[in-house]
N, C-alpha and C positions, 0 to 999 in steps of 0.2 A: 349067805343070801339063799333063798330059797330057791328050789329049780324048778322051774314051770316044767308038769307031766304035760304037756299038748304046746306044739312046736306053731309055727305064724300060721302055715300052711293050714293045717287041721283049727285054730282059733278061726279062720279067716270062712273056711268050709260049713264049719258052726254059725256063723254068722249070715253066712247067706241061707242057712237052710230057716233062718227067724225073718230074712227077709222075703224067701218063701210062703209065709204065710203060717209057719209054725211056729204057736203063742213062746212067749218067755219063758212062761211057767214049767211045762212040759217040756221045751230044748233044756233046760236046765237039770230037768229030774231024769230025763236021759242021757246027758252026758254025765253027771255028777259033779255036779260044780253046783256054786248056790249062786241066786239073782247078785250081789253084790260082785263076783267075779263076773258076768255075762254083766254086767253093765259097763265094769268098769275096762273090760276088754274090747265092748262096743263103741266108748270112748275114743278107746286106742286106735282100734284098728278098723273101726267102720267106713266103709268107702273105699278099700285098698283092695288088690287083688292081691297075689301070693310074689308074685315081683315087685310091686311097691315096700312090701313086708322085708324083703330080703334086702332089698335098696339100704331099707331102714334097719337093720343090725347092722350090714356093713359097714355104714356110718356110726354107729355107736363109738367105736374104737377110737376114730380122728376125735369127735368131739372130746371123749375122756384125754387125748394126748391132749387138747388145746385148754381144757378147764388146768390140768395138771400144769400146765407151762403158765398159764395167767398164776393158778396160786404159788407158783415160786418164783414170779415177775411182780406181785402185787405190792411186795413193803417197798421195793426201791421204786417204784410207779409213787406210790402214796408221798415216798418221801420228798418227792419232786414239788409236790403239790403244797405241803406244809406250810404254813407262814415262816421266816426267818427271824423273826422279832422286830421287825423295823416296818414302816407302813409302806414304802416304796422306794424310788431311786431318790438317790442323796442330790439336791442340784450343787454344782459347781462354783 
């Protein structure tokens, strides 16, 4: 995976200086990044200060522990669900 050259803090800095009043075009050709990164970062992280940002890594890690636990809970979860072959309870 690729490693981001510019850490939350510095993305987050970049962003407020475009809500400054510094057009897209130019934040862009001054940092060196191209509009599809400054978009797709303003996405991410528009509206956050630099503690929201870090909130949000250190959350990363639980999330990937709880996807990793559902996909190795997921076939005996499903198998629970399966049909048996029969339509219901047998009456008496």
């Amino acid at each position: 995976m690729k490693r981001n050259r510019f850490g939350e803090d510095r993305i987050i800095g970049i962003l407020k200086e475009h809500q400054a009043g510094l057009g897209a075009k130019d934040l862009c050709r001054k940092q060196g990044i191209s509009d599809a990164t400054f978009y797709k970062r303003r996405s991410k992280y528009g509206g956050m200060e630099g503690s929201d940002a870090r909130r949000l890594k250190a959350q990363q890690p639980e999330r990937n522990s709880v996807s990793t636990w559902l996909i190795s809970v997921w076939p005996r979860i499903t198998a629970f669900s399966r049909p048996s072959g029969h339509m219901g309870w047998h009456s008496a």
